[in-house]
ROBA-559765 format. One record per atom (N, C-alpha, C): x negated, y negated, z; atom name; residue in three letters. Coordinates in steps of 0.02 Angstrom, whole numbers. Layout:
! ROBA-559765
east, north, up, atom, type
X, Y, Z, CA, ALA
...
END
This chain:
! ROBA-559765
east, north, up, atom, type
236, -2342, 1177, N, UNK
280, -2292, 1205, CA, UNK
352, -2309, 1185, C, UNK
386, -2252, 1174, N, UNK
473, -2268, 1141, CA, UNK
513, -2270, 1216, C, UNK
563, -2309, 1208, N, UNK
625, -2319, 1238, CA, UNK
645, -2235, 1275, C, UNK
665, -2241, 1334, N, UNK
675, -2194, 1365, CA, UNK
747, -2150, 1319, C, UNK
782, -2191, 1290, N, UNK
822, -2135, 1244, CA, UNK
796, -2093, 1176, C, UNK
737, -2132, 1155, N, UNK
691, -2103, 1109, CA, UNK
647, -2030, 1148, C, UNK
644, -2040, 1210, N, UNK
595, -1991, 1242, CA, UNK
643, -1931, 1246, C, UNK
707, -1960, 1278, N, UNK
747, -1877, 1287, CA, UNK
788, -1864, 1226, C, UNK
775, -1912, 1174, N, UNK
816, -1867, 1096, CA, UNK
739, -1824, 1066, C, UNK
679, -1842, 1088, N, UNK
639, -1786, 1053, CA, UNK
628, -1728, 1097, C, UNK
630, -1747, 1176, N, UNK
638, -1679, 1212, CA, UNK
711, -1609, 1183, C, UNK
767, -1674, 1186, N, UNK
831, -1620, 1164, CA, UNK
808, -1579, 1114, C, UNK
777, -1635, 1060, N, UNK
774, -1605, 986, CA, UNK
714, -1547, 972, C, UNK
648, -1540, 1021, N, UNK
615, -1498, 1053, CA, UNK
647, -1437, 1063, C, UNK
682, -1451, 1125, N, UNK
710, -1390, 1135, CA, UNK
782, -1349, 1107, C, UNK
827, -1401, 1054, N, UNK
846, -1366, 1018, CA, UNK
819, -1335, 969, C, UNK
766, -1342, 934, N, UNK
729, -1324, 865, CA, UNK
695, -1282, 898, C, UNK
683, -1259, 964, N, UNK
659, -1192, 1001, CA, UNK
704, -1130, 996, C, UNK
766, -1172, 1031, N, UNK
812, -1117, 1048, CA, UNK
826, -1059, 969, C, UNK
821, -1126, 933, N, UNK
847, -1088, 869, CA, UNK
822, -1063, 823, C, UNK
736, -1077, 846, N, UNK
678, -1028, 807, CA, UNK
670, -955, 845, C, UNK
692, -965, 919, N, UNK
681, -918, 966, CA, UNK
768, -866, 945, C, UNK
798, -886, 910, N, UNK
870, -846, 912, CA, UNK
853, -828, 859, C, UNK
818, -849, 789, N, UNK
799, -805, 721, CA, UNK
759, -768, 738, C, UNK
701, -789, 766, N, UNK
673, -718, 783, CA, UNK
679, -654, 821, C, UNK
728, -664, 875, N, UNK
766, -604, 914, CA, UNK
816, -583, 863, C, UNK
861, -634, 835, N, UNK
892, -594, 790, CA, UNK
877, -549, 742, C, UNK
813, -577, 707, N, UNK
751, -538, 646, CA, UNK
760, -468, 684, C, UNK
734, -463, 757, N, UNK
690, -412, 783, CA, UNK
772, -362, 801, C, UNK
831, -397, 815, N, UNK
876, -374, 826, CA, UNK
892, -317, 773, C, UNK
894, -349, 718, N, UNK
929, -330, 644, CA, UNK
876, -281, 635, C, UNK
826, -285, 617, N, UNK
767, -218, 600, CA, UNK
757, -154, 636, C, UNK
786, -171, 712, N, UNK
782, -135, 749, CA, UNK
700, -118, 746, C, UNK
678, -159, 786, N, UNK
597, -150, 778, CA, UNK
561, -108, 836, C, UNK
617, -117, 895, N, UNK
576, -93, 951, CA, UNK
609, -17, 966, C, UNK
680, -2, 951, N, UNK
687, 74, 960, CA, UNK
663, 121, 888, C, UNK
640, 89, 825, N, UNK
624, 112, 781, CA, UNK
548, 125, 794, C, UNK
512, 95, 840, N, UNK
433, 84, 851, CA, UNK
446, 158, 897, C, UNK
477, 139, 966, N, UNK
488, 201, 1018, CA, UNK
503, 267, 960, C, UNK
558, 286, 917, N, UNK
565, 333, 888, CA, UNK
505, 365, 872, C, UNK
476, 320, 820, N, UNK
408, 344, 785, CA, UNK
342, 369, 832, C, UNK
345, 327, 876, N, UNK
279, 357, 921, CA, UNK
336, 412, 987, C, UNK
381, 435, 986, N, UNK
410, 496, 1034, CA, UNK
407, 456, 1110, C, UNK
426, 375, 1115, N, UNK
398, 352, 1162, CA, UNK
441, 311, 1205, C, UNK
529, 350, 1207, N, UNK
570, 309, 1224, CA, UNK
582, 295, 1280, C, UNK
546, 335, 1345, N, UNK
529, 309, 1418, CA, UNK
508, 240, 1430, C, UNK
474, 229, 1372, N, UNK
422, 168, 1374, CA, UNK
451, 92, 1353, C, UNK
521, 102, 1327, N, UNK
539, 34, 1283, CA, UNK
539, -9, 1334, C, UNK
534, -18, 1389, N, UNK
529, -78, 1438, CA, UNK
461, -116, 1416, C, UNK
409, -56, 1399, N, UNK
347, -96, 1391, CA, UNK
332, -119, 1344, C, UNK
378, -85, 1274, N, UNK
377, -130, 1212, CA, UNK
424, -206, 1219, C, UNK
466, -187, 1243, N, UNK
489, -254, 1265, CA, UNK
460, -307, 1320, C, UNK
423, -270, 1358, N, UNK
384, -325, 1383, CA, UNK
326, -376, 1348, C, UNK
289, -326, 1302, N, UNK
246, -345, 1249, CA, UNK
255, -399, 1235, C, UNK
314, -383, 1187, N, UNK
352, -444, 1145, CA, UNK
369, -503, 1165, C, UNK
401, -503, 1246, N, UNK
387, -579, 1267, CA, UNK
318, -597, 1302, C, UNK
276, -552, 1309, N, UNK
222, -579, 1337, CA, UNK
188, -608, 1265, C, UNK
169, -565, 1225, N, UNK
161, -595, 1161, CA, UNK
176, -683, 1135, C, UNK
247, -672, 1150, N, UNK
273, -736, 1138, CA, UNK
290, -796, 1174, C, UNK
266, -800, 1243, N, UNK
248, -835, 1293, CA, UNK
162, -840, 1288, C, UNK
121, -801, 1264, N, UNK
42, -825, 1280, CA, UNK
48, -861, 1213, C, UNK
82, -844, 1158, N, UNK
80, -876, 1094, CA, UNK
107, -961, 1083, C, UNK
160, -965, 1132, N, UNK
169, -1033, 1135, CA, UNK
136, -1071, 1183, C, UNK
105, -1059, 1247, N, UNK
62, -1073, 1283, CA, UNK
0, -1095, 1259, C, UNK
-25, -1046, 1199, N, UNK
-78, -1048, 1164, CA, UNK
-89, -1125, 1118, C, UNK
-36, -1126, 1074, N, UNK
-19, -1162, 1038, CA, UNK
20, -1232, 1063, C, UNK
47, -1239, 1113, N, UNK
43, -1300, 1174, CA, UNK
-29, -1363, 1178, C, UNK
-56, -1290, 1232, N, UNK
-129, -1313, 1254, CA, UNK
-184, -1312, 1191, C, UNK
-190, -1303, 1139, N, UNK
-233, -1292, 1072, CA, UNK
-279, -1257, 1091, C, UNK
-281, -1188, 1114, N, UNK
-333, -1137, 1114, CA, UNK
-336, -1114, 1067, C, UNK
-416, -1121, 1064, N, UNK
-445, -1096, 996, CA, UNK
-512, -1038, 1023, C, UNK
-513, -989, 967, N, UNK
-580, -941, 967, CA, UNK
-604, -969, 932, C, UNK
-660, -985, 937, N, UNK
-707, -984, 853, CA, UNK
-754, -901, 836, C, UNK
-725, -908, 768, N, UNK
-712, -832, 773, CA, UNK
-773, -824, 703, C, UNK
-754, -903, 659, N, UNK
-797, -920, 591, CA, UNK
-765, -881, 544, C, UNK
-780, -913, 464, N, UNK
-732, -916, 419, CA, UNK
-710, -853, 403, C, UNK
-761, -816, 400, N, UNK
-741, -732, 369, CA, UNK
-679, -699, 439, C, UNK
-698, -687, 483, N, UNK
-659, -676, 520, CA, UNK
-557, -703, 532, C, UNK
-578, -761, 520, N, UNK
-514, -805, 512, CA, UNK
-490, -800, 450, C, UNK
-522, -784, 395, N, UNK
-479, -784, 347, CA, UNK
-459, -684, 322, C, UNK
-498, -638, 365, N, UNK
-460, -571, 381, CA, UNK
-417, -574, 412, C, UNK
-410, -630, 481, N, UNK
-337, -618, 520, CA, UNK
-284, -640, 493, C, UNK
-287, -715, 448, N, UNK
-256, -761, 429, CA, UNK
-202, -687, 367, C, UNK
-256, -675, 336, N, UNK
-227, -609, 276, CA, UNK
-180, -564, 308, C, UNK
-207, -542, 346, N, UNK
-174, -490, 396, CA, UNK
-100, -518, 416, C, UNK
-106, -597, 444, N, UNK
-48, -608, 461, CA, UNK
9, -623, 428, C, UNK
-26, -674, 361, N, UNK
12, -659, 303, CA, UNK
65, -586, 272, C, UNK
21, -545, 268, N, UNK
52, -492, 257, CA, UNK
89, -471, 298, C, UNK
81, -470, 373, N, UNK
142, -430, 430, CA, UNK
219, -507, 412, C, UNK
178, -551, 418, N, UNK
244, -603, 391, CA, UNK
294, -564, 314, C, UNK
243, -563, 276, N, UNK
280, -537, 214, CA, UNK
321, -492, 188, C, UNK
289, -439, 243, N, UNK
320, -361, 248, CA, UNK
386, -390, 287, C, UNK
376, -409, 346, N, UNK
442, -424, 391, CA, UNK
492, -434, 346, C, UNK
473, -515, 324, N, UNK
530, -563, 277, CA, UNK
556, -515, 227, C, UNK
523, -447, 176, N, UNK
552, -413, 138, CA, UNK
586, -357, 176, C, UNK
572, -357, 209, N, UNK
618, -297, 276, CA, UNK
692, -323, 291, C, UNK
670, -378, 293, N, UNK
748, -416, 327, CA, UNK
790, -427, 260, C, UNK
762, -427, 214, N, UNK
794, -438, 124, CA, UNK
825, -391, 127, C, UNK
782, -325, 129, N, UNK
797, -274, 96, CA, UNK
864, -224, 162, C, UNK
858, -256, 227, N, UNK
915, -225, 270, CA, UNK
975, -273, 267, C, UNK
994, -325, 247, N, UNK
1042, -356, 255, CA, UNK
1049, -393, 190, C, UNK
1021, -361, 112, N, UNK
1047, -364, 60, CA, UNK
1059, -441, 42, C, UNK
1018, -493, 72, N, UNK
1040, -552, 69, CA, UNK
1044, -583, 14, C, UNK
994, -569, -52, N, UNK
1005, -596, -104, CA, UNK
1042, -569, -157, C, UNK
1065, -508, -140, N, UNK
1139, -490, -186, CA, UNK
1184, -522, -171, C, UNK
1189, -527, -108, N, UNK
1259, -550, -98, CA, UNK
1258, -623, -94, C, UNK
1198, -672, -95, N, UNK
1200, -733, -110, CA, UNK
1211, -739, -180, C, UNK
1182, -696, -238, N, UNK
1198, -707, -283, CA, UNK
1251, -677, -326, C, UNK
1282, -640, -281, N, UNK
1348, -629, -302, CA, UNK
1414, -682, -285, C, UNK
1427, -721, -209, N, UNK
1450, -765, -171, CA, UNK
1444, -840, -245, C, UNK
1388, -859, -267, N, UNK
1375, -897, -285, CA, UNK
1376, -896, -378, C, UNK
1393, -830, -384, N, UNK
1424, -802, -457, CA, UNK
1337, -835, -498, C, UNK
1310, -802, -463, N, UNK
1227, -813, -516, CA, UNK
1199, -740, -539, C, UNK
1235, -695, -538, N, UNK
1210, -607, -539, CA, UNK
1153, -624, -600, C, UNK
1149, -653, -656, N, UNK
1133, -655, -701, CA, UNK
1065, -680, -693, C, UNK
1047, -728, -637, N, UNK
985, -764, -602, CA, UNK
951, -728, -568, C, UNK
943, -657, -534, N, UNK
951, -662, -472, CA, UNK
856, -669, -486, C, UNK
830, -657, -527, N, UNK
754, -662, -531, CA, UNK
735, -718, -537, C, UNK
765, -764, -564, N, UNK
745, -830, -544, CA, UNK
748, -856, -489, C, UNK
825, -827, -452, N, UNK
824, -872, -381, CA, UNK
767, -841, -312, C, UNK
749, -748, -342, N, UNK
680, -729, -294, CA, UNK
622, -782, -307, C, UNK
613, -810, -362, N, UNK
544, -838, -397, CA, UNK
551, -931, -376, C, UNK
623, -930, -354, N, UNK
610, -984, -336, CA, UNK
609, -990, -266, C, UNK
630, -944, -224, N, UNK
615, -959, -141, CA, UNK
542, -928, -137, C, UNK
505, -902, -164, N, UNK
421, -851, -161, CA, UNK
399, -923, -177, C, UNK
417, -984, -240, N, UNK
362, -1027, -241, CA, UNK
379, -1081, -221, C, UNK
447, -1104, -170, N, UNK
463, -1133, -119, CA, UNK
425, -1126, -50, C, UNK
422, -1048, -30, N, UNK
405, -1036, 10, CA, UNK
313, -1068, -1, C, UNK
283, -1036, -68, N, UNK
205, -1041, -65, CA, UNK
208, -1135, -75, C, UNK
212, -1167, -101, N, UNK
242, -1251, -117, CA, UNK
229, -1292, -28, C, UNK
273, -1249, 6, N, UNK
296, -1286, 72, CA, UNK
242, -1272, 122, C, UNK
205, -1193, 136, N, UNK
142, -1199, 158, CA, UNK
81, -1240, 143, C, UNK
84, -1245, 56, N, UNK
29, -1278, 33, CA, UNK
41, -1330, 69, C, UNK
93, -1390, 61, N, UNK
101, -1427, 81, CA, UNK
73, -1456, 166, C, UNK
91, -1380, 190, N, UNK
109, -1425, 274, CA, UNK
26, -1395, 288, C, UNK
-23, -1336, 241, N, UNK
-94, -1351, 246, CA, UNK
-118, -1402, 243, C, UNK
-124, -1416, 165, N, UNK
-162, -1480, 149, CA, UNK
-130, -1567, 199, C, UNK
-71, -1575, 193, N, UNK
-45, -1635, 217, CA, UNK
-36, -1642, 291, C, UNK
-29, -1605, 341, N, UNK
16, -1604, 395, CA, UNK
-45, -1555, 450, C, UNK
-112, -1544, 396, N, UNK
-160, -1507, 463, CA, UNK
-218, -1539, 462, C, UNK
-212, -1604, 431, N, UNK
-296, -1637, 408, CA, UNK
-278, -1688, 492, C, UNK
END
């Protein structure tokens, strides 16, 4: 067991690396406008309390979940349709948020690379695929 200052620098560091996964993703959901754009589309703007309730219930059973290690066994075919599925709602998002707040023009304009800018997409797509492989194979055995 570590030294009682070792215990509350990984609690701090816990709950800062929360706060600030929990502020990208409100901000994500902020910027897309996900929940009065959802109400628009379904004619359902009485209701945004309950889309917003969703969303933190969602995200309270999700860390709860992932806390305590609840698992379905659901078997491979199944898990690897959701796994796809989730992939893709990840993918769509992340190009949603590109494509509303223009981030890689203006990084590669800021950074005078206009001339790159397909290399620098090709290098965060196989950063991004690189760093999953990684934290699969190494960090889930």
């Amino acid at each position: 067991m570590g030294s009682i200052f070792q215990i509350v620098f990984i609690c701090l560091l816990g709950v800062a690396g929360g706060i600030a996964v929990g502020g990208g993703v409100i901000a994500l959901i902020i910027v897309l406008d996900i929940i009065p754009r959802l109400s628009q589309l379904t004619d359902t703007y009485h209701r945004v309390h309950w889309y917003e309730g969703a969303l933190i219930t969602g995200s309270f059973v999700g860390t709860v979940a992932d806390f305590w290690r609840w698992s379905v066994p659901l078997g491979p075919v199944v898990s690897t349709i959701i796994g796809l599925m989730c992939g893709i709602f990840i993918g769509m998002l992340a190009a949603a948020l590109t494509e509303v707040l223009n981030v890689l023009p203006i990084l590669a304009k800021r950074l005078r690379l206009n001339g790159y800018l397909f290399g620098l997409l090709m290098a965060m797509v196989f950063g991004k695929v690189a760093g999953s492989l990684f934290d699969w194979f190494v960090f889930s055995k």
